[in-house]
DODREN-475322 format. One line per 4 residues: their letters; for each residue z, y, x of N, C-alpha, C. Coordinates in nm, 3 decimals. Example, Ala and Ser with C-alpha at 12.3 -4.5 7.8 and 13.67 -1.06 7.14 Angstrom:
<sites>
AS) 0.780:-0.569:1.319:0.780:-0.450:1.230:0.780:-0.330:1.320  0.708:-0.225:1.285:0.714:-0.106:1.367:0.787:0.003:1.290
</sites>
This chain:
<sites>
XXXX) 2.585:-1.106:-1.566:2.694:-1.088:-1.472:2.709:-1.211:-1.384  2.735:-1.327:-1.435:2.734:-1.457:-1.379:2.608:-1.471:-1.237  2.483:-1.426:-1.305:2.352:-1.421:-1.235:2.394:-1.339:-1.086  2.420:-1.259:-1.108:2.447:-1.135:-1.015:2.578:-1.184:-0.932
XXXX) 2.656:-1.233:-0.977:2.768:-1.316:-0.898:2.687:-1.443:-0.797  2.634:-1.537:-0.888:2.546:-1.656:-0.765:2.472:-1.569:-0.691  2.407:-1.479:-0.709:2.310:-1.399:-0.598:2.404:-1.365:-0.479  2.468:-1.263:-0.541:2.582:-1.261:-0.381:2.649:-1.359:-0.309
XXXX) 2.690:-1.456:-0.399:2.713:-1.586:-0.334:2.632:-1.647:-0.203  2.523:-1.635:-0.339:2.413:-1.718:-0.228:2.325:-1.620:-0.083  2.393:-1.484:-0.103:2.347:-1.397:-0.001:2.455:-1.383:0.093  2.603:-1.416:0.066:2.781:-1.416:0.142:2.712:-1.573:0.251
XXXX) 2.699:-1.660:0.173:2.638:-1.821:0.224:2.533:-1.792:0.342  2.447:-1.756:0.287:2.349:-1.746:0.423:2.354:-1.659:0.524  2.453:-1.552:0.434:2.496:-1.423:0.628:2.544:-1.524:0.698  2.670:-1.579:0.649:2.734:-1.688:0.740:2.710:-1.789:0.770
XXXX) 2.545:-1.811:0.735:2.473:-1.974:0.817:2.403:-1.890:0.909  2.404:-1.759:0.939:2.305:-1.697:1.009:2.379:-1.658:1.155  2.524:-1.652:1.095:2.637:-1.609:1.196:2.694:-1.715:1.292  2.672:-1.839:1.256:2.733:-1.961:1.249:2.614:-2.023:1.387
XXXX) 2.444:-1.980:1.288:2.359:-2.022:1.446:2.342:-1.914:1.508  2.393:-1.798:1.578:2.387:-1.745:1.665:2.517:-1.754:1.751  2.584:-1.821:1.659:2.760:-1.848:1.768:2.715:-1.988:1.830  2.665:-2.098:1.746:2.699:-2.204:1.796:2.535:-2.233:1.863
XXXX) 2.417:-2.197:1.855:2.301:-2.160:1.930:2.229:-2.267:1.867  2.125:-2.317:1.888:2.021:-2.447:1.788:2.037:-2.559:1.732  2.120:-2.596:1.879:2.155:-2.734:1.902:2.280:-2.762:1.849  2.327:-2.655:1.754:2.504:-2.697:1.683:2.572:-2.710:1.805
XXXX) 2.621:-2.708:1.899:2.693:-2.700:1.935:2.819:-2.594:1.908  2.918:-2.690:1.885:3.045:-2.601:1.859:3.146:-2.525:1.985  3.097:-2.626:2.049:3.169:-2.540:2.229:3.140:-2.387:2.217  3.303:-2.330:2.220:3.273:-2.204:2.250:3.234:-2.141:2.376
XXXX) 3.145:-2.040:2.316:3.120:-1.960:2.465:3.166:-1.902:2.556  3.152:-1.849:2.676:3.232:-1.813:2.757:3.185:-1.697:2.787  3.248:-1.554:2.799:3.153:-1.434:2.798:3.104:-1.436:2.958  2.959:-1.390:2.977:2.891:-1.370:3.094:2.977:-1.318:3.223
XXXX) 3.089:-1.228:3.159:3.114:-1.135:3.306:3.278:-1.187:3.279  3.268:-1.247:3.430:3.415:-1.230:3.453:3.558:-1.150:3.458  3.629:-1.152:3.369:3.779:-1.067:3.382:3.816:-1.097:3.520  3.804:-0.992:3.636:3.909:-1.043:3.702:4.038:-0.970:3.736
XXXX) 4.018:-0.852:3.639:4.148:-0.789:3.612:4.174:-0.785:3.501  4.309:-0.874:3.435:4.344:-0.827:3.258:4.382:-0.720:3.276  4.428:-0.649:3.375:4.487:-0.503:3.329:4.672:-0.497:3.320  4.685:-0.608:3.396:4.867:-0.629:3.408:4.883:-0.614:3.570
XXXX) 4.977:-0.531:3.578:5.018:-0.488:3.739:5.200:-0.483:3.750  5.226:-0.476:3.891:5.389:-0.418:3.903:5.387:-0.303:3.898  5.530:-0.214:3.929:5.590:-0.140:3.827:5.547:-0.034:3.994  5.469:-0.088:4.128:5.417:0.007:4.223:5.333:-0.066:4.323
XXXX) 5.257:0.027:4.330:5.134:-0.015:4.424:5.084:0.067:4.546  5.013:-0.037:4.645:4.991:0.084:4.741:4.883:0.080:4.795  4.780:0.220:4.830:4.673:0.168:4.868:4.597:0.281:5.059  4.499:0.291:5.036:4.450:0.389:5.130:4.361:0.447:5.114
XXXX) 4.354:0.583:5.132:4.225:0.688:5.094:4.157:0.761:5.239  4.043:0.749:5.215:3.941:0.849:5.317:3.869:0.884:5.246  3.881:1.081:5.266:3.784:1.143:5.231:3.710:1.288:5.295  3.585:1.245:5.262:3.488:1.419:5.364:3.490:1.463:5.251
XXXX) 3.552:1.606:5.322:3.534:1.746:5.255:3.439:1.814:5.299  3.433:1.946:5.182:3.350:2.084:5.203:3.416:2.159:5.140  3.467:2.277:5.248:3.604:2.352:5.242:3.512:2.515:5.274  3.572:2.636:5.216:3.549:2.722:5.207:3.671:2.821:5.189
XXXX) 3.669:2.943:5.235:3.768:3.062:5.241:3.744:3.185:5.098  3.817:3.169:5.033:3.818:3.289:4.964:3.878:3.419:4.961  3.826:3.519:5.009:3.925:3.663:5.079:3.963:3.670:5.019  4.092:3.776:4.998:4.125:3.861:4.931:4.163:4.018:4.999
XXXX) 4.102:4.008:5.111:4.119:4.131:5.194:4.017:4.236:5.187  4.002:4.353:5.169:3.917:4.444:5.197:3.806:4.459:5.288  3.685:4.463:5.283:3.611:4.432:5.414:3.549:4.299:5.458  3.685:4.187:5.375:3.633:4.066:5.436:3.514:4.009:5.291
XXXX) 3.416:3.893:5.355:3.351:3.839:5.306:3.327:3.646:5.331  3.328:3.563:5.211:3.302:3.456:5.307:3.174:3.464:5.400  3.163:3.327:5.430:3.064:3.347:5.483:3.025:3.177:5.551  3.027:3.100:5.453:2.959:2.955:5.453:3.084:2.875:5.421
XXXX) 3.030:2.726:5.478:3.133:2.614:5.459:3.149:2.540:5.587  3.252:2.478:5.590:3.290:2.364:5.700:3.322:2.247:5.669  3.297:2.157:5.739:3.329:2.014:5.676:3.445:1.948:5.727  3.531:1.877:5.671:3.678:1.851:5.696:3.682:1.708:5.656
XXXX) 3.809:1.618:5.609:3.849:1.563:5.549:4.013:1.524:5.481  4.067:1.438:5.472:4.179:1.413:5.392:4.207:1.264:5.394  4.288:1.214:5.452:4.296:1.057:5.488:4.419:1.019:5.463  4.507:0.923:5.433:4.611:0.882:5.449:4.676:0.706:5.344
XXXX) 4.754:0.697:5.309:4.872:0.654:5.232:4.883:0.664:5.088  4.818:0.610:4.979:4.856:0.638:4.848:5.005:0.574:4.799  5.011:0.611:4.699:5.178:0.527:4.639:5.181:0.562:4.475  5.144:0.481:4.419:5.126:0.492:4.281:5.257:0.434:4.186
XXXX) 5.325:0.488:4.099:5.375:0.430:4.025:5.346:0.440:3.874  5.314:0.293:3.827:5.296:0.259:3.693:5.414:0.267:3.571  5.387:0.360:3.520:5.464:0.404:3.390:5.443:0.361:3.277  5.349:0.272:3.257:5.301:0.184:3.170:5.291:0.020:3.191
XXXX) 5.356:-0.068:3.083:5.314:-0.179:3.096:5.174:-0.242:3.137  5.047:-0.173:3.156:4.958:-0.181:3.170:4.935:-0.091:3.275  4.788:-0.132:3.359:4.772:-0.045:3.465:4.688:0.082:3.384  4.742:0.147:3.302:4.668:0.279:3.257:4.742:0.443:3.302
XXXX) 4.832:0.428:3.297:4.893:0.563:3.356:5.002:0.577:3.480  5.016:0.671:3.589:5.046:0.676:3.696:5.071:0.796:3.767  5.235:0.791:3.812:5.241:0.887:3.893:5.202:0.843:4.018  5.147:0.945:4.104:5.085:0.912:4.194:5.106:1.027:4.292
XXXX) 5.140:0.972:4.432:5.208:1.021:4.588:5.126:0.941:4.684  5.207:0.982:4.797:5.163:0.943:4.927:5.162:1.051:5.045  5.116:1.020:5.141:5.136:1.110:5.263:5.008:1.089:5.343  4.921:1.186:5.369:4.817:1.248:5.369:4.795:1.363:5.527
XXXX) 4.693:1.345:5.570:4.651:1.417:5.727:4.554:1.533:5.640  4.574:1.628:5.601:4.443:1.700:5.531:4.368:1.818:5.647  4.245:1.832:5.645:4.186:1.908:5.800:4.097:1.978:5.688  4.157:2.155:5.714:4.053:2.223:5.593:4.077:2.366:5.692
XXXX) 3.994:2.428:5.635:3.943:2.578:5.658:3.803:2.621:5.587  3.755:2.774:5.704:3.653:2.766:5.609:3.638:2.923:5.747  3.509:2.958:5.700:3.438:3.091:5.732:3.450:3.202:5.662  3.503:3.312:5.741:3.507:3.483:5.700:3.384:3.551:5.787
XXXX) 3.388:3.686:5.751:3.289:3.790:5.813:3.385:3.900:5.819  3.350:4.026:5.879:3.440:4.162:5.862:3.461:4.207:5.987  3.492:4.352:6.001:3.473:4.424:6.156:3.612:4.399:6.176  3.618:4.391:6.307:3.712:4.427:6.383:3.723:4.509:6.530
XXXX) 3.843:4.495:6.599:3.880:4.565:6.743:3.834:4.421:6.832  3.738:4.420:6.942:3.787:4.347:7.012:3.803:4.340:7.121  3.921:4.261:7.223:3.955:4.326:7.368:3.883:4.300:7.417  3.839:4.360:7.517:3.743:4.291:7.653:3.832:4.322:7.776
XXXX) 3.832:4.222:7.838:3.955:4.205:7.979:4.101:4.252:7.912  4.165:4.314:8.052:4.269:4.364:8.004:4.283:4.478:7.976  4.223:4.587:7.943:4.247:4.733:7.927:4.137:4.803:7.821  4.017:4.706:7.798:3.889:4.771:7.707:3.951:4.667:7.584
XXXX) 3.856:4.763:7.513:3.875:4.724:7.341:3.743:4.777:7.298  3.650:4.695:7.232:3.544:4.730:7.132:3.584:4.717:7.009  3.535:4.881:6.959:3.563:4.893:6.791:3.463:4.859:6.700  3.505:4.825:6.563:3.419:4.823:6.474:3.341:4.680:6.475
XXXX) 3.342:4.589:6.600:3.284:4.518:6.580:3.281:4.412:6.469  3.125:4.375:6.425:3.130:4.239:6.312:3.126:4.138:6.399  3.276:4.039:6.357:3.297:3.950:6.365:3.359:3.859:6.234  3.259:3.713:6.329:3.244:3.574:6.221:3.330:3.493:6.260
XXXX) 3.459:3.474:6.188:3.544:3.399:6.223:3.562:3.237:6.161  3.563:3.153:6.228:3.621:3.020:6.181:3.732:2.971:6.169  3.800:2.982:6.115:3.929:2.905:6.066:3.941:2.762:6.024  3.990:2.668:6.111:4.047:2.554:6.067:4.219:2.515:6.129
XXXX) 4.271:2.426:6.024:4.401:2.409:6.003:4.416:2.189:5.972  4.506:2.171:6.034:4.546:2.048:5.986:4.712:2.028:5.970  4.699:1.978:5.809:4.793:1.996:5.744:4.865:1.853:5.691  5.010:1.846:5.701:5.082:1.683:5.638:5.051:1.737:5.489
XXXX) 5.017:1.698:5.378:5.007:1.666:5.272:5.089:1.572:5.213  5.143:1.561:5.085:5.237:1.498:5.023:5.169:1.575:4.848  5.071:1.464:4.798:5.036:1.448:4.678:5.183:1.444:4.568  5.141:1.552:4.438:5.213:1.488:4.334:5.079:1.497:4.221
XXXX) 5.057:1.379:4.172:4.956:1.340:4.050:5.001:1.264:3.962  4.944:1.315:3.827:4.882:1.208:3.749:4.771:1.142:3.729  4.794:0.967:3.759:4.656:0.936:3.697:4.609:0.851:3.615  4.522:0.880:3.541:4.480:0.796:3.446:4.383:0.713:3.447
XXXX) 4.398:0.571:3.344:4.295:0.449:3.422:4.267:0.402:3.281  4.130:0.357:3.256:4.080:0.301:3.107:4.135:0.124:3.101  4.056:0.097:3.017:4.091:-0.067:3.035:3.969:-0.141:3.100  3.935:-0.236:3.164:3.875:-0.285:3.218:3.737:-0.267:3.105
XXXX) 3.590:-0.205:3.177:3.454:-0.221:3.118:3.401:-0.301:3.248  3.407:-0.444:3.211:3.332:-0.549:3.286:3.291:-0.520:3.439  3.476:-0.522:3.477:3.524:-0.505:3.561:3.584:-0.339:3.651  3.496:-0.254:3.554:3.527:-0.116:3.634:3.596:-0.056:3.516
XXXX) 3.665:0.046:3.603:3.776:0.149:3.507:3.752:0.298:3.572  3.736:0.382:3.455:3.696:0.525:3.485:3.850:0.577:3.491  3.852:0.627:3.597:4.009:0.692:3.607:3.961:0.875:3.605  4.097:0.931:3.612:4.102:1.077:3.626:4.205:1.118:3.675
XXXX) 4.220:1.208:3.724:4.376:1.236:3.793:4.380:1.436:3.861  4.515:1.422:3.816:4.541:1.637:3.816:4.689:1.619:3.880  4.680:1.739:3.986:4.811:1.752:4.017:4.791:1.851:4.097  4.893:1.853:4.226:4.958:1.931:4.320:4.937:1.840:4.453
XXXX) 4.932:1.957:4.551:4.919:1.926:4.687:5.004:2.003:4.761  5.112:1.925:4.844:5.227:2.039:4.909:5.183:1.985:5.014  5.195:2.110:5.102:5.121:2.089:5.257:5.157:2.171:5.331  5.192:2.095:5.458:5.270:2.184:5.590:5.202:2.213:5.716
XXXX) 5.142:2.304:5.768:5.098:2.345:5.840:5.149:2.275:5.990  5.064:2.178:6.036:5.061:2.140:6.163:4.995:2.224:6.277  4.901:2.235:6.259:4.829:2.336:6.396:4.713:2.367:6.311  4.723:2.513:6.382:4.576:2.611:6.315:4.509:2.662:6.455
XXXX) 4.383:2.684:6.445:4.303:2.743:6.532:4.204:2.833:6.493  4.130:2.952:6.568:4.060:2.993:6.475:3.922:3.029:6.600  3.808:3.061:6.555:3.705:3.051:6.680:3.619:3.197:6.604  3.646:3.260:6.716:3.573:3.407:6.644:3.414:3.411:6.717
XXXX) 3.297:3.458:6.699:3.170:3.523:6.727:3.161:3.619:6.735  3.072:3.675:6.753:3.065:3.828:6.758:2.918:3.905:6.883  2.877:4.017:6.828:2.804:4.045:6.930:2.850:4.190:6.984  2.858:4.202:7.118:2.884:4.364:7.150:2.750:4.389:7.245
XXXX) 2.695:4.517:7.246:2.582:4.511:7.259:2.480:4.412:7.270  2.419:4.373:7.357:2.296:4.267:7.337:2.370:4.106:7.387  2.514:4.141:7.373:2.530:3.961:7.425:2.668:3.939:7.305  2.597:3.775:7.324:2.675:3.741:7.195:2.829:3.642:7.245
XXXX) 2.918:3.703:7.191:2.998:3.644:7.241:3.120:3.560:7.157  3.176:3.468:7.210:3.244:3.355:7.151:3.387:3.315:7.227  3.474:3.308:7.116:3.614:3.290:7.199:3.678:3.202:7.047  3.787:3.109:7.103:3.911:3.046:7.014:4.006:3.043:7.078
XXXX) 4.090:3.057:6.971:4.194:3.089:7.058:4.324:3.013:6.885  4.483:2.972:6.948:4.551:2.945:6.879:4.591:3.055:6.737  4.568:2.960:6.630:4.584:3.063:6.512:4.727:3.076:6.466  4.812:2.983:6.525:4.941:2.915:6.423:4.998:3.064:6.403
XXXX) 5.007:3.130:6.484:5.127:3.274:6.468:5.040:3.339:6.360  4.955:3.291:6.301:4.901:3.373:6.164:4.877:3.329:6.055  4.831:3.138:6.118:4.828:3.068:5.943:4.995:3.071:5.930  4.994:3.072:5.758:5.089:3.034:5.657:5.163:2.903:5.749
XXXX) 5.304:2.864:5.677:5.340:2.734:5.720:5.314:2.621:5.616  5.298:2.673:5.525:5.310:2.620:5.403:5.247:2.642:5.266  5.103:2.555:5.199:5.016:2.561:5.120:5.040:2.492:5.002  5.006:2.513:4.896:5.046:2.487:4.772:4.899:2.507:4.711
XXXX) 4.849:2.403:4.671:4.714:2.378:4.615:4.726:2.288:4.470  4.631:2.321:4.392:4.574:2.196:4.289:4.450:2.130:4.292  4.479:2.065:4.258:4.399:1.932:4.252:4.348:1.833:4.114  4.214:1.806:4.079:4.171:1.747:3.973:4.030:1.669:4.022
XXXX) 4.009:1.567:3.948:3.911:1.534:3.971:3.850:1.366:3.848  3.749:1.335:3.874:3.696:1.239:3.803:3.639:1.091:3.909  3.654:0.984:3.804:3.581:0.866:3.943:3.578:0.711:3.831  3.573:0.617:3.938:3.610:0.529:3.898:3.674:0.377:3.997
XXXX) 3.692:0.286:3.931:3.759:0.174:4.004:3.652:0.037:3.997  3.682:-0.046:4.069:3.565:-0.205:4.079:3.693:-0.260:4.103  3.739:-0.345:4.001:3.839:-0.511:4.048:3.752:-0.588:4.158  3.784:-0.569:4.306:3.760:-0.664:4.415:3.812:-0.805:4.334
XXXX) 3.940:-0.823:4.369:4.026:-0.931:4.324:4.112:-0.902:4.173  4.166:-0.977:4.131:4.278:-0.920:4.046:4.399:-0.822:4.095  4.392:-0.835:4.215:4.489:-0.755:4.287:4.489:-0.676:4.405  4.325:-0.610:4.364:4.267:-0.513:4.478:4.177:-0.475:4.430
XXXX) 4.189:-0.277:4.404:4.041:-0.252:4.339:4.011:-0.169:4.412  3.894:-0.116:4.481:3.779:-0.045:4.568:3.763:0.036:4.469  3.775:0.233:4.456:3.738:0.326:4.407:3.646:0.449:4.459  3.619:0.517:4.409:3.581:0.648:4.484:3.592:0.734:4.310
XXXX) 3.634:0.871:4.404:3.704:0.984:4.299:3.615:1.068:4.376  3.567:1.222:4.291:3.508:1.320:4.335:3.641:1.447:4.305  3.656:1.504:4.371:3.795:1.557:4.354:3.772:1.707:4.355  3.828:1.829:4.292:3.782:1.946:4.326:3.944:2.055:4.378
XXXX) 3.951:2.073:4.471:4.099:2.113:4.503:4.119:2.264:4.543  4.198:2.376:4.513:4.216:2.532:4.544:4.329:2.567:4.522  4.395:2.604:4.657:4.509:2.665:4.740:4.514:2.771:4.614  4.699:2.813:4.573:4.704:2.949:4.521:4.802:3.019:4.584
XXXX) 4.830:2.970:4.725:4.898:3.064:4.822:4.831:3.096:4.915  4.848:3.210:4.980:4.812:3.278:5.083:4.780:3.189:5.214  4.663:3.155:5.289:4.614:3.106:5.405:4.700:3.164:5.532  4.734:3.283:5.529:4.772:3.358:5.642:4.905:3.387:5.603
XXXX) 5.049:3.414:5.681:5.151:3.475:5.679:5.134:3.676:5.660  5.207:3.649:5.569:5.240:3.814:5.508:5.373:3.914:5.553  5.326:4.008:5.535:5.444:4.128:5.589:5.417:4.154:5.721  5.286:4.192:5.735:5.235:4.248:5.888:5.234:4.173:6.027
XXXX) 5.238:4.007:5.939:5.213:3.920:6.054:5.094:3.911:6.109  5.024:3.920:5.985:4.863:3.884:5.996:4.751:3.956:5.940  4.766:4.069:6.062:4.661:4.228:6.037:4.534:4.214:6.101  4.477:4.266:6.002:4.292:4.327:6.087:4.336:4.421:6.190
XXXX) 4.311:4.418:6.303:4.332:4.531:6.410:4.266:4.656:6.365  4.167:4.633:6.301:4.075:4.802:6.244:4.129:4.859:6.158  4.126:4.784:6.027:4.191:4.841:5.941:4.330:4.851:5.890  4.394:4.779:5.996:4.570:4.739:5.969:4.616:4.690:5.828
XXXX) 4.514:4.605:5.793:4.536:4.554:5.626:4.576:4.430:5.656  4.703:4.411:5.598:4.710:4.206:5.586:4.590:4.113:5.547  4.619:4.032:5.592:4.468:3.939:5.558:4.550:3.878:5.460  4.452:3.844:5.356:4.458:3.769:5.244:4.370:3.629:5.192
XXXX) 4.373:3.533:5.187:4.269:3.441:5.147:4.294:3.312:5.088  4.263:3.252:5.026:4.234:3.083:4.964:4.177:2.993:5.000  4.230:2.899:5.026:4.102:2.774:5.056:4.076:2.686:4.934  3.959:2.637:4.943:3.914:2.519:4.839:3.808:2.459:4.930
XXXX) 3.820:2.330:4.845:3.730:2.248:4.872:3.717:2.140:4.776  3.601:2.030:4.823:3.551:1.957:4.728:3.518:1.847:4.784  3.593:1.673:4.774:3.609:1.601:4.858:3.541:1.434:4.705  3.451:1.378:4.842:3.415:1.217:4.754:3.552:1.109:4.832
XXXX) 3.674:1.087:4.781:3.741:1.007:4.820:3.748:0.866:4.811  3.727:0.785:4.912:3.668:0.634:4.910:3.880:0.625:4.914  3.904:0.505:4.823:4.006:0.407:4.825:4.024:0.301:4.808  4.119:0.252:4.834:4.131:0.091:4.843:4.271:0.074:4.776
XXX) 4.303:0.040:4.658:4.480:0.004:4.585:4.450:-0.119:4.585  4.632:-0.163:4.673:4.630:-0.304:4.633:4.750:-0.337:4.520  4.731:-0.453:4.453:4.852:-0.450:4.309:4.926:-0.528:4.299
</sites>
């Protein structure tokens, strides 16, 4: 028993002469080390912060009308004003606002009536319509932030997007016999005033300074109100059906929070 006691002894002894030269390195030196990568965020902030976001979208229409079909994507973006508030002694969790320019739409297909001058009307025709809209936005999120991995923090963030219809336009195509023809014209008397979307997405953060971090988020966002005004505001001339539809899109948002 005794035997078997000095063995471990003498095996406890040499882990910790083994531990002892890889801390203090050949030369004994007792100076401690200093780790390679600089903290330059501990991860302590005020109780609000503010930063700025730009981001390109790819925005798309989802019908819900009879007849209609999408029919591609458009590219947009989303720019503005962040406003974060920290709910944690630490910069890890956050409600998160701001005020926001958002520019979205998207492409339909489906027949319609269309006038020619003042007194003709072609029926049946397929027409490719474009829809775009720019909207004030006013974010409500949560978001979440890790602790500093040698210097970057993987955040995540889910919420709501309330959004007010500034000006809509819409640009129709179309061919009637052998010529192809193209008109836009103001959409507002048909978009919605008012969009109600969610929002989620994944990313991460780089500490510039201790008190400025450079991010980018990949974000995935879809409207669950109606694109168009309802109750026979906003009819197919052919088929006299309300139009129905969704937008989404899918945006890489570059930001800048300062702390």
């Amino acid at each position: 028993m005794k035997k078997k006691i000095i063995v471990l002894a003498w095996i406890l002894c040499a882990g910790a002469m083994v531990l002892n030269a890889q801390t203090y390195g050949n030369d004994a030196d007792p100076t401690p080390k200093m780790s390679s990568t600089f903290i330059k965020d501990p991860g302590f902030g005020g109780r609000v912060n503010f930063g700025v976001t730009f981001a390109p979208t790819i925005n798309w229409m989802y019908p819900h009308t009879e007849g209609y079909d999408k029919n591609g994507v458009i590219a947009g973006m989303r720019y503005g004003v962040n406003v974060n508030i920290n709910l944690t002694e630490r910069k890890n969790f956050y409600f998160s606002t701001g005020l926001f320019a958002e520019h979205a739409g998207g492409k339909m297909k489906f027949l319609d009536n269309i006038p020619i001058g003042s007194f003709l009307v072609a029926d049946s025709v397929p027409t490719q319509r474009t829809y775009r809209s720019i909207y004030l936005t006013i974010p409500t999120m949560v978001t979440l932030k890790t602790n500093s991995i040698n210097n970057f923090f993987i955040c995540g963030n889910a919420g709501l997007l309330h959004s007010f219809n500034l000006n809509a336009t819409a640009t129709d195509s179309y061919m009637i016999g052998t010529e192809v023809w193209s008109r836009e014209r103001k959409d507002s008397q048909e978009a919605a005033l008012f969009k109600e979307a969610f929002i989620a997405g994944v990313g991460f953060e780089y500490s510039v300074t201790e008190n400025m971090r450079a991010g980018l988020m990949v974000n995935y966002v879809q409207s669950f109100t109606n694109y168009f005004k309802g109750k026979g505001k906003a009819q197919n001339s052919l088929s006299k059906l309300d139009q129905r539809a969704n937008l989404g899109y899918v945006e890489i948002a570059l930001n800048i929070n300062f702390f």
